[in-house]
C-alpha positions in Angstrom: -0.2 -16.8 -5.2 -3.9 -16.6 -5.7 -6.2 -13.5 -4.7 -7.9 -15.7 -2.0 -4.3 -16.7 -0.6 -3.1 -12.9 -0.7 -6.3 -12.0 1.3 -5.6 -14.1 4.1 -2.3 -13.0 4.0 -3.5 -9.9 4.7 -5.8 -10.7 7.8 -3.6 -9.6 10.5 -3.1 -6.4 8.9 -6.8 -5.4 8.7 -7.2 -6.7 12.2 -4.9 -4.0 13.4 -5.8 -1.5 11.2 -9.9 -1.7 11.0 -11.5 0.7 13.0 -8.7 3.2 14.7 -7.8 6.5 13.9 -5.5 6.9 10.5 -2.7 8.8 12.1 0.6 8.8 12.9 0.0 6.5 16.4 -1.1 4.2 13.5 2.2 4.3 11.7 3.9 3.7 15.1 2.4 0.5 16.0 2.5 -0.6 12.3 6.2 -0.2 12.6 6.4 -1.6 15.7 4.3 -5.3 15.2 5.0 -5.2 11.6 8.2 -4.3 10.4 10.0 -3.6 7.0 12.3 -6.2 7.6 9.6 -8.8 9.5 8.6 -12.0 8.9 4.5 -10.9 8.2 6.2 -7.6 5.5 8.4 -10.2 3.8 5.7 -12.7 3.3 3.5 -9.3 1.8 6.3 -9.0 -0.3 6.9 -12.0 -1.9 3.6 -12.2 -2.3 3.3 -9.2 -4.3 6.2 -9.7 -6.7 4.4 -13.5 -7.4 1.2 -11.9 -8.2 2.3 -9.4 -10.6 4.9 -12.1 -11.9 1.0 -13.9 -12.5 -0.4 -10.7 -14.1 -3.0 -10.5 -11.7 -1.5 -7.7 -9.8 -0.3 -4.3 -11.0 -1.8 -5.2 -14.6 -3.2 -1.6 -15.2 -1.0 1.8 -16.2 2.6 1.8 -18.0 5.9 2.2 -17.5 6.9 3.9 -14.5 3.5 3.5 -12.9 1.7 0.0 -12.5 -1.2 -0.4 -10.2 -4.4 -2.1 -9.8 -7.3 -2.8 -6.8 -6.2 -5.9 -5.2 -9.3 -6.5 -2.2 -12.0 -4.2 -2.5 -13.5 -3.3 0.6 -16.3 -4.9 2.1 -17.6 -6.4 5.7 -14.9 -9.3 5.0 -12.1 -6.7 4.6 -13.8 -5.0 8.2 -14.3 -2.0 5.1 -10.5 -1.6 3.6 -9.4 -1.6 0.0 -6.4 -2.9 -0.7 -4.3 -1.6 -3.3 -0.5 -2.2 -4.8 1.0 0.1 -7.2 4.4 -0.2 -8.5 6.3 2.7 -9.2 9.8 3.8 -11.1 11.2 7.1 -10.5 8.3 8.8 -10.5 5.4 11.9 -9.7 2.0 10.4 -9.6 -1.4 11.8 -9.7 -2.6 14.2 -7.2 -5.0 12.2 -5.2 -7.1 13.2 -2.1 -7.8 10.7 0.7 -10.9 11.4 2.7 -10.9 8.5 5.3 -6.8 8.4 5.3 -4.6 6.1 3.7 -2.2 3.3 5.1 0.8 2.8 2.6 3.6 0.1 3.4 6.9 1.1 1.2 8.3 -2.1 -0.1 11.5 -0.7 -1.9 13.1 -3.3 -5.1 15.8 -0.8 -5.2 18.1 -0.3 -2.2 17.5 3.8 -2.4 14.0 3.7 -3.7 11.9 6.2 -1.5 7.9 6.7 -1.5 7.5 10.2 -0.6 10.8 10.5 1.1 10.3 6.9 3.3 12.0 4.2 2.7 10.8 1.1 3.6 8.1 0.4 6.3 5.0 1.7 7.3 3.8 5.7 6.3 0.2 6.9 7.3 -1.6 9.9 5.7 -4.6 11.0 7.4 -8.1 12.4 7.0 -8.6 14.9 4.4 -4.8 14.6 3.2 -3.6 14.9 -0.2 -0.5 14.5 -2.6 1.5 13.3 -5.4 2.8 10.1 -4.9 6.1 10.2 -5.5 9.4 7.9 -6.0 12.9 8.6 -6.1 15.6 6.8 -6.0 14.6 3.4 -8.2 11.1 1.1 -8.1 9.4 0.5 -5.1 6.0 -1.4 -4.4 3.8 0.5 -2.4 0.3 -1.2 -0.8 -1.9 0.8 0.9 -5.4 0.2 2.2 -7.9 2.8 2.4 -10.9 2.9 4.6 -13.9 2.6 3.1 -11.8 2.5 0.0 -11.9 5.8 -0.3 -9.9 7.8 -2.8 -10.4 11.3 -4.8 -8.0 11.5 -7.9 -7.6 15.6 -8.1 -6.7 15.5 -11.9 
């Protein structure tokens, strides 16, 4: 799995994503055309465990907390980041996002939760802020930001 390769992977997602409101009707349809179990999420999935397998992915941080900018955003991306951390039982930075954030939970561990959510699709909008957090085991988490915008608060 190649960068190039993941970014087409990841068309259909910024096609749906691009350009509408980051809020919870967001999540909805997210959850709805693309879910946890689906065809598109599992591809995402495999895709991500094969790029960190690579070293490409995830290759900044320690243990506990892996993460790393996969797609930066540009007019290609229709102006979304995309980003991939990997996390163990862990509270992570505070962070601000002031365009919103689009975060699909990709648990390894059966219990693994990302802020409470298991897997699927969680939206945080406009002017939100908080600690990522996981409990429960590892899970991937990807999340695209608009404008690829993000504050880190410490």
């Amino acid at each position: 799995m190649s960068r190039e390769q993941f970014g087409r992977l990841m068309v259909p997602l910024i096609d749906v994503i691009a350009g509408k409101p980051v809020d919870r009707a967001l999540a909805d349809v997210l959850n709805r055309d693309f879910p946890g179990d689906g065809t598109v999420v599992t591809a995402i999935e495999d895709a991500c465990h094969a790029a960190i397998a690579a070293g490409w992915m995830c290759s900044q941080g320690g243990e506990g907390r892996r993460f790393g900018r996969v797609i930066e955003a540009t007019p290609a991306t229709k102006d979304l980041s995309i980003d991939v951390v990997d996390l163990t039982e862990i509270v992570g930075p505070l962070h601000r996002h002031p365009d919103g954030e689009v975060c699909l939970v990709m648990p390894v561990d059966a219990d693994a939760k990302f802020d409470g959510k298991g897997r699927g699709w969680c939206v945080y909008g406009p002017d939100s802020a908080h600690r990522p957090t996981v409990k429960g085991g590892r899970a991937l988490v990807l999340y695209l930001l608009p404008g690829g915008k993000i504050e880190f608060q410490e």
